[in-house]
N, C-alpha and C positions, 0 to 999 in steps of 0.2 A: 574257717580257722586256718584254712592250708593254705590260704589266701594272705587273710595277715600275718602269716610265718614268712611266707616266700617274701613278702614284702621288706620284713623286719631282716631277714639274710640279704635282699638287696641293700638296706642301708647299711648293714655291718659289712658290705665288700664295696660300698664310697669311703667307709671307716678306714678302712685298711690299706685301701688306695691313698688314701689323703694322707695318711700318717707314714704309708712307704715314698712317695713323693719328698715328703719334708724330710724324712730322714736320707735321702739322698743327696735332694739338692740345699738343704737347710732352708726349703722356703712353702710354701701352702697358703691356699685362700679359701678361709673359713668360708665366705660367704657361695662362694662356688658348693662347698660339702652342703651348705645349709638349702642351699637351693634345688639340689640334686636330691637330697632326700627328702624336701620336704613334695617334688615332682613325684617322688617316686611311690611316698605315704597317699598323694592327692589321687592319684592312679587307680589305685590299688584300691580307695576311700572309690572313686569313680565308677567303677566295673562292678562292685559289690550293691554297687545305690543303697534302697533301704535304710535301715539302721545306721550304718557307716557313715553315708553320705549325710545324711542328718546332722548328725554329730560334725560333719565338716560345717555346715550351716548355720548350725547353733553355734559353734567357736569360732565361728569369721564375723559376729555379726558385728565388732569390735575390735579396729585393727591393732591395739592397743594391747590385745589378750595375748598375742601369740608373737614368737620371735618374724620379723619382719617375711622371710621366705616363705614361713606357712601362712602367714595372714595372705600373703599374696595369694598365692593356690589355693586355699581355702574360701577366699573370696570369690571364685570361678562356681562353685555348688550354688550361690544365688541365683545363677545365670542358667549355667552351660555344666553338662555333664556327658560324658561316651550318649548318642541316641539309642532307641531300641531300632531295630534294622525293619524296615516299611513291611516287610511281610508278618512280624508276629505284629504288628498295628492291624493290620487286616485282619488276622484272625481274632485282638480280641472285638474288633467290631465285627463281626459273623458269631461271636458267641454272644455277644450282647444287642443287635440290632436282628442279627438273619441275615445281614445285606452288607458290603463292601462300603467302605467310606465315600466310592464314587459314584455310589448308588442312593446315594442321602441328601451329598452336596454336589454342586455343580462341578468345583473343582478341589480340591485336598493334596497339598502340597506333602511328599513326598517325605521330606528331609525337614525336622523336626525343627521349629524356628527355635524353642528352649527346652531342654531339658533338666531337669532337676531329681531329687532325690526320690520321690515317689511316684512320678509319671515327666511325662514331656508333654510340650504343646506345639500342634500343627496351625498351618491359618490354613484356612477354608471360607469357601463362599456359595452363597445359594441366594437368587434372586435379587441380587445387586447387592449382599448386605455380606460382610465380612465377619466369620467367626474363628475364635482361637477356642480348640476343639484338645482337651487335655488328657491323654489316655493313661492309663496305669499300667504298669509295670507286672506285668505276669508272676502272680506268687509272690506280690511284694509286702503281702497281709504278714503271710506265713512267712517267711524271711527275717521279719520285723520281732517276731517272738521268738525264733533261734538268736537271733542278735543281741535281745535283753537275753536270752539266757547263759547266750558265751560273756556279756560284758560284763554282766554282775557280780558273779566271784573276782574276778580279775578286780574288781573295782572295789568289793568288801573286801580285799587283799591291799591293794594300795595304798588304800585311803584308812584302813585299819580299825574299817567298820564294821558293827557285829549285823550280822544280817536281819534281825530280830530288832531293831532301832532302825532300818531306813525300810522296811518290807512295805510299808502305808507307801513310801515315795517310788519304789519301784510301781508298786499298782498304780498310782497313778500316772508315771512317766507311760507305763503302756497303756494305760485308758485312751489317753489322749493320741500316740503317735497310731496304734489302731482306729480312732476314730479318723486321721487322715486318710485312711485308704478307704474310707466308704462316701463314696462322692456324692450317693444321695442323700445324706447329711449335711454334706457342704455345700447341694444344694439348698437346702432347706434355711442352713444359718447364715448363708449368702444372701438370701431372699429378703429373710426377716433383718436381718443388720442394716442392708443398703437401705430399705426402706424407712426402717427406724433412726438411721444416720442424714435419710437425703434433705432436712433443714439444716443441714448443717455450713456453713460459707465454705468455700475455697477447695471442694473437699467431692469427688466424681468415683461412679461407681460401674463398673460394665453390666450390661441385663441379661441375665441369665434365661437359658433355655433349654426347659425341662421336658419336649421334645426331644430333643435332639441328646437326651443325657439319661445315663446308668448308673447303676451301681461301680462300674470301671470307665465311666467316661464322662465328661459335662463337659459343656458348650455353652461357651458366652459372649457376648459381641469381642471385636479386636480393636484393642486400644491402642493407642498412635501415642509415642510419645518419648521421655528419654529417662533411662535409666535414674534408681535413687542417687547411686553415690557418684553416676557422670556429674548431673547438676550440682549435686553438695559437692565435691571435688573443682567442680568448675568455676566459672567468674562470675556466676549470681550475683546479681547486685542487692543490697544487704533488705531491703524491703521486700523484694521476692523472698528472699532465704527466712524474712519473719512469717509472711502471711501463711509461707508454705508449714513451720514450724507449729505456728499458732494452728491451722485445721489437723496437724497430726496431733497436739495437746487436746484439743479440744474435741477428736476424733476417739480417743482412748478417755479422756475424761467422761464423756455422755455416756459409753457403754461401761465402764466400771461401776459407775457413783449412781444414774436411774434406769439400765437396761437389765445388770445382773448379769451379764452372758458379756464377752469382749473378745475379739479378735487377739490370740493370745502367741502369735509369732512378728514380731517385729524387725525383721530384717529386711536389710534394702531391696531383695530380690520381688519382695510382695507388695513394693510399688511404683510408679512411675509419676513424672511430674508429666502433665498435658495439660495443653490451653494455660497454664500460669495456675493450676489448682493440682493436689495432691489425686492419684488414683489409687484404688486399695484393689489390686486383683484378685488375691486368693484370702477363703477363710474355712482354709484348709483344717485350722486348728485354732479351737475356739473354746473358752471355760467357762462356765457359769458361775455363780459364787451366790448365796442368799444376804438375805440383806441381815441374821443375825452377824456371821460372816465378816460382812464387810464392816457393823458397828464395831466390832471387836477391833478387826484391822485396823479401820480409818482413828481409833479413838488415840491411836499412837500419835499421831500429829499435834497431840495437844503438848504444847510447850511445858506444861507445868511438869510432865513427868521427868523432864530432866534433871529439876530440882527439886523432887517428890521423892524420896523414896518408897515410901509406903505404896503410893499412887504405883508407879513403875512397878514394883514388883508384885500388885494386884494386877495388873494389866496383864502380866506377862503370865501369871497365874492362867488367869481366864483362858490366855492363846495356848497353854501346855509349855512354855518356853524355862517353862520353872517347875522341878519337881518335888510331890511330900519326900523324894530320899534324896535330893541334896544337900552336900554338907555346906554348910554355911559359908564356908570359902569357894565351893563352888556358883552357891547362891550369889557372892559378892562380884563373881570371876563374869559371870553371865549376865549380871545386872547390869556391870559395869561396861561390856561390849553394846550390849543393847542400847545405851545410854549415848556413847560413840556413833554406833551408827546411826539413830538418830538423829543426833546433833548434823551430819554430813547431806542424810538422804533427804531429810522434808524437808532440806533449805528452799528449793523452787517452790513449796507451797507454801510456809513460813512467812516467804518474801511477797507475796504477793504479783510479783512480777520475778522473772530471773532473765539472766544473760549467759546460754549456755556455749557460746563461744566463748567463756572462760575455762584456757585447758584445765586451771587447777582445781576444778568442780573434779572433771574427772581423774584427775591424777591422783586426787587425794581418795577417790575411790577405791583405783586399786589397790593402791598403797594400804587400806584399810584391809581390803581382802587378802593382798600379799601376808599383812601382820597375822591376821587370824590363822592362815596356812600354818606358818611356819611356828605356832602356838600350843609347845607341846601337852602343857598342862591340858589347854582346853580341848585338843583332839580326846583326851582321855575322857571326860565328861559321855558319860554313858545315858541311856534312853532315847528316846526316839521325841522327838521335838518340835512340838507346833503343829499345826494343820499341813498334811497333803497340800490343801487348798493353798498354800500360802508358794508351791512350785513354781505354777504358771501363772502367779499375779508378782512373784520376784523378778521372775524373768522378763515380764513384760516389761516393768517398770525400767528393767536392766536396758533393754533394749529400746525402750524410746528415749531414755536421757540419751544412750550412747548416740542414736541415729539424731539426735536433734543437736549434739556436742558436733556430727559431724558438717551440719546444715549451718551450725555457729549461730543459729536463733536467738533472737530477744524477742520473751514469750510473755503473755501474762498466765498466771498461776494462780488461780485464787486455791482456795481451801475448796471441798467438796460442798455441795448446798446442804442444809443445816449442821455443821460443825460450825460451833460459833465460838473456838479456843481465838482468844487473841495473839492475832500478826504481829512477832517482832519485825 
């Protein structure tokens, strides 16, 4: 907390600067203030990791969301974050092995090739074979529940939510970012995913070793290869930019729709493109869903409910998204958004195929979310709304249109196997 105060007083003294500048000289450049604090927020977000850093993670994954200076810096948390200093790495390997890092592999580089929000990763080698060896951040469990407990008033304040309507979505937001800091778990859904993913085309996975890996450490071969959004940013020629497109649809497709369990962080940091095929390095965070679940979810795609009412607001009944105490202008108010989004989001399955190198897929996205913000009526709408389960199957979704908007993919999209609504 003393942390993002200080922080929050460094911007209010670029504030002050910036506005005593102009009133001097009559002149000031916004994007220098914007840049400088958004440095300075990124900073501050970096030293904290955990919780903090996350949330830079989760808001970059979309250069779109945030004013241009923090997309920038905020995009650095995929990557690169402050390293932990080589001697507390050594100690947590002496409390989890007995033995120093250079008493395991032959060699263990020093200076952390990535770091990110809840561990960094070293390269190491033993026996001619190279691994990226990912340690955890001392205390980053416990860190991570002071963080949801400072964020959340703050956040039922802001947002002018009563804490008793989103309490289901807090426990779930920390199910999951606590299950990231237990790496013999992410062993385990690492194991069973790439397995259950490796028929997949175009689509590569590192092999993990459960040796050489902890509750605070895993170790998995070292992949070679270039960054998500170098490539998508880069001159791809447009047949790579599909095929690579296509094994990330069809990567999230197979675990959603017959595995139950899916890899539920999609941002550019958690893959690289190698050999001309997609790599999926971390499944750090990952959600299961049942298959009543996902009939409820998937049943939305059916075109009819947009011209249904009765249909639609049974649907929406079933998910919790409509309650016995709403007043019937409220009922209309929420029918009607649902309907909206709808119409926007199933277009790529809808269509049978889509072309998400069209900006105005996603512009009309935000623009949909911008409306809802800023929708005072509907911020008033009270109870707590839908499945938990529906957090990290939103965001995943959120995140692979975004990361495929950014690759400018022409994908094909069918419908999920047995949904048999008809394709406009």
């Amino acid at each position: 907390m003393a942390a993002l105060a200080g922080a929050g007083a460094r911007v209010g003294i670029n504030y002050l600067k910036h506005y005593g500048r102009q009133a001097i000289s009559g002149m000031a450049d916004n994007d220098v203030l914007q840049e400088k604090n958004a440095s300075e927020v990124f900073r501050t977000f970096s030293e904290l990791k955990g919780g903090p850093l996350k949330l830079a993670q989760m808001l970059s994954i979309d250069q779109s969301l945030l004013p241009p200076a923090y997309a920038k810096q905020f995009a650095r948390a995929q990557y690169s974050a402050p390293p932990l200093s080589y001697p507390l790495v050594v100690r947590t390997f002496r409390r989890e092995f007995g033995k120093d890092p250079r008493e395991i592999f032959e060699s263990f580089e020093t200076s952390a090739a990535h770091a990110a929000s809840i561990g960094q990763v070293h390269r190491a080698t033993r026996a001619g074979r190279s691994f990226a060896v990912k340690v955890q951040y001392p205390g980053v469990a416990e860190s991570l529940r002071s963080d949801l407990a400072v964020v959340k008033p703050i956040a039922l304040r802001i947002l002018g939510l009563r804490e008793h309507d989103v309490a289901a979505y807090f426990k779930e937001v920390e199910a999951r970012l606590l299950e990231e800091t237990d790496y013999e778990k992410e062993l385990r859904n690492a194991t069973q995913l790439s397995a259950a993913c490796s028929q997949l085309q175009n689509i590569r996975f590192p092999e993990y070793h459960p040796e050489f890996s902890t509750r605070r450490v895993i170790t998995m071969d070292w992949m070679d290869g270039e960054p998500f959004d170098t490539f998508a940013d880069g001159p791809a020629p447009q047949e790579l930019r599909n095929r690579i497109g296509q094994a990330l649809w069809d990567f999230y497709a197979h675990q959603i729709h017959n595995l139950g369990i899916f890899h539920a962080d999609p941002h550019p940091g958690n893959f690289l493109i190698s050999r001309d095929a997609l790599c999926v390095l971390d499944f750090g965070c990952t959600k299961s869903i049942d298959e009543e679940f996902h009939a409820k979810q998937f049943a939305f795609l059916d075109p009819a409910l947009e011209t249904d009412s009765a249909r639609l607001g049974a649907a929406m009944e079933t998910m919790a998204m409509l309650l016995p105490t709403d007043t019937p202008a409220q009922r209309a108010q929420l029918m009607n958004l649902c309907k909206k989004s709808l119409e926007l989001l199933a277009l790529p399955f809808r269509r049978g195929s889509f072309d998400f190198g069209d900006p105005t897929f996603m512009k009309a996205i935000y623009e949909l979310g911008e409306e809802n913000r800023k929708d005072n009526p509907l911020r008033g709408i009270r109870g707590q709304r839908g499945s938990a389960d529906t957090i990290y199957l939103n965001r995943t979704f959120f995140g692979l249109y975004s990361l495929l908007a950014r690759l400018r993919s022409q994908i094909k999209t069918p419908l999920p196997e047995g949904l048999v609504f008809a394709q406009s």
